[in-house]
Structures are given as structure tokens and as C-alpha cells.
VOROSE-774903 format. One record per residue: z negated, x, y negated of N, C-alpha, C, O, CB in turn; residue in three letters; residue number from 1. Coordinates in steps of 0.2 Angstrom, whole numbers. Each point is the difference from the previous one (the first is absolute). Glycine has a CB too. Example, Ala and Ser with C-alpha at 12.3 -4.5 7.8 and 13.67 -1.06 7.14 Angstrom:
// residues 2
n.Z	n.X	n.Y	ca.Z	ca.X	ca.Y	c.Z	c.X	c.Y	o.Z	o.X	o.Y	cb.Z	cb.X	cb.Y	type	seq
-39	66	28	0	-4	-6	0	4	-6	-3	5	1	-3	-14	5	ALA	1
10	7	-11	-1	4	-6	-3	-4	-5	-1	3	-6	11	3	9	SER	2
END
This chain:
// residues 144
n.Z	n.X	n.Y	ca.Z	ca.X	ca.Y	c.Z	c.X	c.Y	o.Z	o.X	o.Y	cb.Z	cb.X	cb.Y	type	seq
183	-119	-96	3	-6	3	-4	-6	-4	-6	-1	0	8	7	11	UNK	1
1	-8	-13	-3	-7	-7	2	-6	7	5	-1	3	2	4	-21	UNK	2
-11	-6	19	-1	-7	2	-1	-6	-5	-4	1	-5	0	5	16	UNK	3
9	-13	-9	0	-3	-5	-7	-6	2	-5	1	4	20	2	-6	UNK	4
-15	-8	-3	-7	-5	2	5	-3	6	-3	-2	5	-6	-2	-20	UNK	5
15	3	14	3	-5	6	-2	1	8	-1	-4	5	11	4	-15	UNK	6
-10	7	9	-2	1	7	-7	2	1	-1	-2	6	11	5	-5	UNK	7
-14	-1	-4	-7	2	1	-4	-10	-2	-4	-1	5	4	20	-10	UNK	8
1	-24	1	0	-5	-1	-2	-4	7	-6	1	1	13	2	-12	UNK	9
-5	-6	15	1	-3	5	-7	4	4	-6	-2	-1	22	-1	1	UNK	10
-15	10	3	-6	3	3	-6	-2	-3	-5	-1	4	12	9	-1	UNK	11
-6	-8	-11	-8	1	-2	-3	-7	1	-6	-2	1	6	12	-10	UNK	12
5	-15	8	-4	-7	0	-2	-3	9	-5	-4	2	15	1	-15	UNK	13
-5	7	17	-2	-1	6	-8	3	-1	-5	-4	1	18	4	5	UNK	14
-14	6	-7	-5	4	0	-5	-4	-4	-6	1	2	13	9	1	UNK	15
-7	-14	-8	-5	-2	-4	-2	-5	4	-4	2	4	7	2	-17	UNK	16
0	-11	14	-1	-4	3	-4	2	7	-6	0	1	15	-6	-8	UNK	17
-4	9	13	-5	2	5	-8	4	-1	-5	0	4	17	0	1	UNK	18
-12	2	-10	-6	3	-3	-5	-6	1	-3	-1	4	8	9	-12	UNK	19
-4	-12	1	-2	-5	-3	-3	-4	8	-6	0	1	15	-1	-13	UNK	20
-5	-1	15	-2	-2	7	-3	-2	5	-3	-5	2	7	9	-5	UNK	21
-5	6	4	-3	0	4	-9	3	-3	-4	1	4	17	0	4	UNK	22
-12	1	-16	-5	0	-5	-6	-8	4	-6	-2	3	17	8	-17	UNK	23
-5	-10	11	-3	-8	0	-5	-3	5	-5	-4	0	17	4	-3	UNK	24
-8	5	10	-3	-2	8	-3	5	1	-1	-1	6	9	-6	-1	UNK	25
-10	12	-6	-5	4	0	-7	2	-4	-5	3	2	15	-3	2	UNK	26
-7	-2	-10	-7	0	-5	-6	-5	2	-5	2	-3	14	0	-7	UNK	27
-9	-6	12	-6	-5	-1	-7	4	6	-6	-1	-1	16	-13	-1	UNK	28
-8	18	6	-4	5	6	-3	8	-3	-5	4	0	16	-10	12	UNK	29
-4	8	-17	-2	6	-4	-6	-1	-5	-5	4	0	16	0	2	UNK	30
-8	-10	-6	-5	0	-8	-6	-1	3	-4	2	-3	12	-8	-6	UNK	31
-9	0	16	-8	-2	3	-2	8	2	-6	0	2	8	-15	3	UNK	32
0	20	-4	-2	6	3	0	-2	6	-6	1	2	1	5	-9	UNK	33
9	-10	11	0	2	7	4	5	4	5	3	-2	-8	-14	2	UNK	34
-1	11	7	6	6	2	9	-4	2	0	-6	0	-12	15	8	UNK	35
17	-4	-7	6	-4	3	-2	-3	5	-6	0	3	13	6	-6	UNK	36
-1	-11	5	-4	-4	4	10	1	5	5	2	-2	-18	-13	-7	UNK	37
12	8	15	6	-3	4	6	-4	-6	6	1	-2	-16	-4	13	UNK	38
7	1	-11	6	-3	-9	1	2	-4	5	-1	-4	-7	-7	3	UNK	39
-1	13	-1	1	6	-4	5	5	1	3	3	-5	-15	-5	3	UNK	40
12	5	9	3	3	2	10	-4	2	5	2	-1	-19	5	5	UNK	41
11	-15	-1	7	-2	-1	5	2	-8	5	2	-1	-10	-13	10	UNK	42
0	8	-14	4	0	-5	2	7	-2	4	-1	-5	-10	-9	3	UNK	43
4	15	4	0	8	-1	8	0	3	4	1	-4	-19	4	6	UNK	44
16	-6	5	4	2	4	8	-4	-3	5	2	0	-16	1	11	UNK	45
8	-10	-13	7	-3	-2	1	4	-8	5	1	-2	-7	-16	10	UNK	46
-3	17	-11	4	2	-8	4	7	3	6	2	-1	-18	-7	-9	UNK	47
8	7	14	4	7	1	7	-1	4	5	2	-1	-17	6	2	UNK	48
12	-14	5	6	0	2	4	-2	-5	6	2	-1	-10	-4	11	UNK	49
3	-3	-14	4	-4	-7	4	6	-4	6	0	-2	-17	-9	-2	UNK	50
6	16	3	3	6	-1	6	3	4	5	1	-3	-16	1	-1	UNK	51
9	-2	10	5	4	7	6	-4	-3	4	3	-4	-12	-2	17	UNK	52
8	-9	-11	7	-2	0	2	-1	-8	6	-3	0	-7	-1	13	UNK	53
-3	5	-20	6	3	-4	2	4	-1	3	1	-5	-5	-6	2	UNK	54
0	10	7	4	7	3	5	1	1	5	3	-1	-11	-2	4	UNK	55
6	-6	2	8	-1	4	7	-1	-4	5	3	-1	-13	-9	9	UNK	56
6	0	-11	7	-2	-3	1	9	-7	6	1	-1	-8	-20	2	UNK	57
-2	21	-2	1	5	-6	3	5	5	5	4	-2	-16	-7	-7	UNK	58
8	4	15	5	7	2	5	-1	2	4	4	0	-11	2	3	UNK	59
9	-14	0	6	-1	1	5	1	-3	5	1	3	-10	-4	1	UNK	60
4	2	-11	4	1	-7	-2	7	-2	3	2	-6	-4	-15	2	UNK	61
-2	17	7	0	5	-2	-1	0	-10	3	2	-5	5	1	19	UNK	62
-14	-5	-13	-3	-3	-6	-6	5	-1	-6	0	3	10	-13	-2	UNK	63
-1	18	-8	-4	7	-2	-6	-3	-3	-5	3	1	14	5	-3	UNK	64
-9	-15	-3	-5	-3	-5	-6	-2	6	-6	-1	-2	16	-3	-10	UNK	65
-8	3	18	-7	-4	4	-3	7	2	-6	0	1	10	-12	5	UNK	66
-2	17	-7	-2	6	2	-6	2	-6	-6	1	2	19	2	4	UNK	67
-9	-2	-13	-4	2	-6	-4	-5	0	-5	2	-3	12	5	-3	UNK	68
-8	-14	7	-4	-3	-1	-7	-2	4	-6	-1	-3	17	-1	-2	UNK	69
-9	4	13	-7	0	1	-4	8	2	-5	2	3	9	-16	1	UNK	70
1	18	-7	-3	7	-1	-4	1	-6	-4	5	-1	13	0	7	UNK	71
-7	-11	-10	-3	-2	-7	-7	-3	-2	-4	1	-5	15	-2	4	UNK	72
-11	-5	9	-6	-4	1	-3	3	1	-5	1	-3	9	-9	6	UNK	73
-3	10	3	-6	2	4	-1	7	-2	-6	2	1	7	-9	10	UNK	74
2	11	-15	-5	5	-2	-4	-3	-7	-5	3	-2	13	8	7	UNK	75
-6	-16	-8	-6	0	-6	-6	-5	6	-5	-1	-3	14	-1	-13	UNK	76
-8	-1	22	-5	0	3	-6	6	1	-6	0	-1	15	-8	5	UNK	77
-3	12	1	-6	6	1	-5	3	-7	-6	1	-1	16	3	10	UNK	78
-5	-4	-14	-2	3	-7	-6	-5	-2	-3	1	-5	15	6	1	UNK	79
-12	-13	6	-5	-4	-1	-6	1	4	-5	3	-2	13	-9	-1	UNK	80
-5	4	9	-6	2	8	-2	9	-3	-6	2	1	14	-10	12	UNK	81
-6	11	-15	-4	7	-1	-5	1	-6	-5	4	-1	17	1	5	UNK	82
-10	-10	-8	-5	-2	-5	-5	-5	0	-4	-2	-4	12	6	-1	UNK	83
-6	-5	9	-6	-8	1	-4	4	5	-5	0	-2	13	-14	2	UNK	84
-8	17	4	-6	3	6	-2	6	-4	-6	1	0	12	-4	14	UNK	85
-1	8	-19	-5	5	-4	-3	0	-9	-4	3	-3	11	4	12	UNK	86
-2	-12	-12	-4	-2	-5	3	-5	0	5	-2	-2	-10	11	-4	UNK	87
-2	-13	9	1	-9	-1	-2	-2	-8	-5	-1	-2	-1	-2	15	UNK	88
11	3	-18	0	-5	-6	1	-6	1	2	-3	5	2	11	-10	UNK	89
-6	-11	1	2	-8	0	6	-1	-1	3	-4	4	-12	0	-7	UNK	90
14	6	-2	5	-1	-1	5	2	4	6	-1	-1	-11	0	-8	UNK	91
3	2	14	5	2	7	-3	-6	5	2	0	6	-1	16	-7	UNK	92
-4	-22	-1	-3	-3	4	8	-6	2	0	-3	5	-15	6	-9	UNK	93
19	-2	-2	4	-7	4	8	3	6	3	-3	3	-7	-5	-17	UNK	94
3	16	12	3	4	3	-1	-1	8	3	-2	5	-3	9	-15	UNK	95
-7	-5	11	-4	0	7	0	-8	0	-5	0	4	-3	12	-4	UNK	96
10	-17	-1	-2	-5	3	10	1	1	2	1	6	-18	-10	-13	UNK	97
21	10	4	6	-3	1	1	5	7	4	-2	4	2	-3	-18	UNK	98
-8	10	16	2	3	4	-1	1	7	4	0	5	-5	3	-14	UNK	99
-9	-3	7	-3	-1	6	-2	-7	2	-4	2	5	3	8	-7	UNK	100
1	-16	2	0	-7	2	4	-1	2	-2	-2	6	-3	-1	-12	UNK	101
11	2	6	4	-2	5	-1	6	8	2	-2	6	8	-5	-17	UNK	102
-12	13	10	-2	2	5	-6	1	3	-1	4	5	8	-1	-8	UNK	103
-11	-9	1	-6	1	3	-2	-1	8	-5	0	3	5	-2	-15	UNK	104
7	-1	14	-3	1	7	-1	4	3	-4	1	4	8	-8	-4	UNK	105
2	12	-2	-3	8	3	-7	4	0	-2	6	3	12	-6	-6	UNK	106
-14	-5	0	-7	1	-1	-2	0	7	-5	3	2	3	-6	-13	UNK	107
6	-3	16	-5	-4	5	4	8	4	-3	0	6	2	-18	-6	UNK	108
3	22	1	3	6	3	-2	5	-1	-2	4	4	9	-8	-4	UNK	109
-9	6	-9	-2	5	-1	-9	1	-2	-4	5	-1	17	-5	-2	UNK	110
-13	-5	2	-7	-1	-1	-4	4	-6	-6	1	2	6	-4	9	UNK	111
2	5	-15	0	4	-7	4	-3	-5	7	0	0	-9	10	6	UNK	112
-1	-14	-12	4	-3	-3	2	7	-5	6	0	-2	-11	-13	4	UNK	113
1	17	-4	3	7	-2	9	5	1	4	2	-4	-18	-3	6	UNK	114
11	2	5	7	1	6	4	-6	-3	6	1	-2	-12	4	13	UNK	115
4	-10	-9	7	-7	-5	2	2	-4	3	5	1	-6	-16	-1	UNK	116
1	10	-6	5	4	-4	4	7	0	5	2	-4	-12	-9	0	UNK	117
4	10	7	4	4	0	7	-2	6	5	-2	-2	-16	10	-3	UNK	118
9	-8	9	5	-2	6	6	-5	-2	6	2	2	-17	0	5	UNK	119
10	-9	-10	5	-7	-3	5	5	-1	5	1	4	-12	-11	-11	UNK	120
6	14	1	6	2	-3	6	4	7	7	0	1	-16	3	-14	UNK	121
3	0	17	5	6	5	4	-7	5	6	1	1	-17	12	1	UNK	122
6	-20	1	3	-2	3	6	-5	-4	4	-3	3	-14	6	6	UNK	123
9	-3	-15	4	-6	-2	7	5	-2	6	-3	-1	-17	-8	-5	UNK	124
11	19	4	7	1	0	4	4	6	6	3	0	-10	-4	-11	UNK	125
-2	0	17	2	4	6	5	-7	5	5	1	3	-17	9	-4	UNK	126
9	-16	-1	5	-5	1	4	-4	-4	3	-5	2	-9	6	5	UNK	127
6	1	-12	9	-1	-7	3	6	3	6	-1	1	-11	-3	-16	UNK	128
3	9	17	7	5	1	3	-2	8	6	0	2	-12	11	-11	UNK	129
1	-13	13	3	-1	8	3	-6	-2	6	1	2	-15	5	8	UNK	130
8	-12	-12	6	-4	-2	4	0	-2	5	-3	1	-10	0	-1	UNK	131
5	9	-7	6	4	-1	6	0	5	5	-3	0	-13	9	-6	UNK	132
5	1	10	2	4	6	3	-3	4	5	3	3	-11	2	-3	UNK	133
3	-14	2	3	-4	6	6	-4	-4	4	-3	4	-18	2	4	UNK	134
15	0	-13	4	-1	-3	6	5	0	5	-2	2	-14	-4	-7	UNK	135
8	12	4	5	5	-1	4	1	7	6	2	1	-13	3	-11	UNK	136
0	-6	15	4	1	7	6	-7	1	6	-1	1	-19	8	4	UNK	137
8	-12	-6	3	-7	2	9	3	-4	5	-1	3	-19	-11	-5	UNK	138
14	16	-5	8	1	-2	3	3	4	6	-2	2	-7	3	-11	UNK	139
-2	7	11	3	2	3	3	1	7	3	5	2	-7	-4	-11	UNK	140
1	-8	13	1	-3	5	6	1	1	3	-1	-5	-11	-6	4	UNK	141
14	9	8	6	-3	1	-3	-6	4	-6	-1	3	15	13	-4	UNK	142
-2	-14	0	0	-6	5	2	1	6	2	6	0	1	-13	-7	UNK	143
-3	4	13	1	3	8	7	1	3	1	1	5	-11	-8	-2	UNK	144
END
């Protein structure tokens, strides 16, 4: 299955920008080494909702490229998170910052920033796919 830039295109720019983001609004508590904070975890919850609902419109359309794409993301997340907690290189450091920063609120949950990284990736494609899902339901909805 060849997917074109037309359709995977749109997803990634959503996806870079909401990155960028919540990078933005989150970085200034990580780079000082503080723990998450209450704002930290807001900004956690809105990037991942931001995910949920571009889910939506993709399953509605029954759209395969949002599928390969964030099965794309978030596993070079995990493959990141798995190398940043067992061999921390530097050159994997801009990886671990795009991955795990915008999740750092889940630190205020999990309290192991180790566990974070591993974890972002599970929760950031465990909700792209349920947005998916609620999309696909929302299609195959009859009317009353």
C-alpha cells in the first residue's frame, strides 16, 4: 500500500506543530529539572486530547494513512524511549526531548521520569487509535 505525501502531509504538520507547542509550554519546568507540576499535566492532557480528536475526522473517512502514520510516530517514540532509558547517547537527546516533553505531565502521575518515556509512546498511540475508533463508530452510526 503506497500512501501519497497528500494524505500523510496534513497529519504530520498537525503533528509537528502540536509538538512544537506543547514542547514550547512545557520545556521551561523540564530544562530547570523540576518535577511536573499541575500545568504540566494540563498541557499533557490537551496535546493528547489534540491527538484523540485528529482521530476522529481520520476514522471517519476511514483514512488508512492516519493509521500508518501514527503507528510510525509513536513507535520511533518508543524506539527512542527504549534507547534513551538503556543506552542514553547524546545523539538520541533531540529525540527524547520531541517525545517525551510534551508528556511530561504524566510525570505528576507517574512519578518516574524513566517509566515516561517509556509510557508517552503507549499513551500517545493508545489515544490516536481510540480517536480513530470513535470516528469509525461516529460512520457507522445509523440514524434513528
Amino acid at each position: 500500500m503506497v500512501i501519497s505525501s497528500k494524505r500523510w502531509f496534513p497529519i504530520f504538520l498537525l503533528a509537528f506543530v502540536l509538538t512544537v507547542v506543547a514542547i514550547w509550554m512545557n520545556a521551561p519546568g523540564v530544562m530547570a529539572g523540576y518535577p511536573a507540576t499541575a500545568f504540566d499535566l494540563l498541557v499533557t492532557v490537551c496535546f493528547f486530547l489534540v491527538w484523540f480528536l485528529i482521530g476522529i475526522p481520520s476514522g471517519i473517512k476511514g483514512d488508512g494513512a492516519f493509521l500508518v502514520f501514527v503507528g510510525v510516530y509513536w513507535g520511533i517514540g518508543l524506539v527512542a524511549g527504549l534507547l534513551a532509558v538503556f543506552a542514553p547517547y547524546e545523539e538520541l537527546l533531540l529525540f527524547g526531548i520531541w517525545f517525551s516533553i510534551p508528556a511530561h505531565g504524566l510525570g505528576l502521575l507517574l512519578g518516574n521520569m524513566m517509566l515516561l518515556k517509556l509510557a508517552a509512546p503507549f499513551v500517545g498511540l493508545g489515544v490516536s487509535l481510540t480517536g480513530y475508533g470513535a470516528g469509525r463508530m461516529l460512520r457507522n452510526k445509523k440514524p434513528a
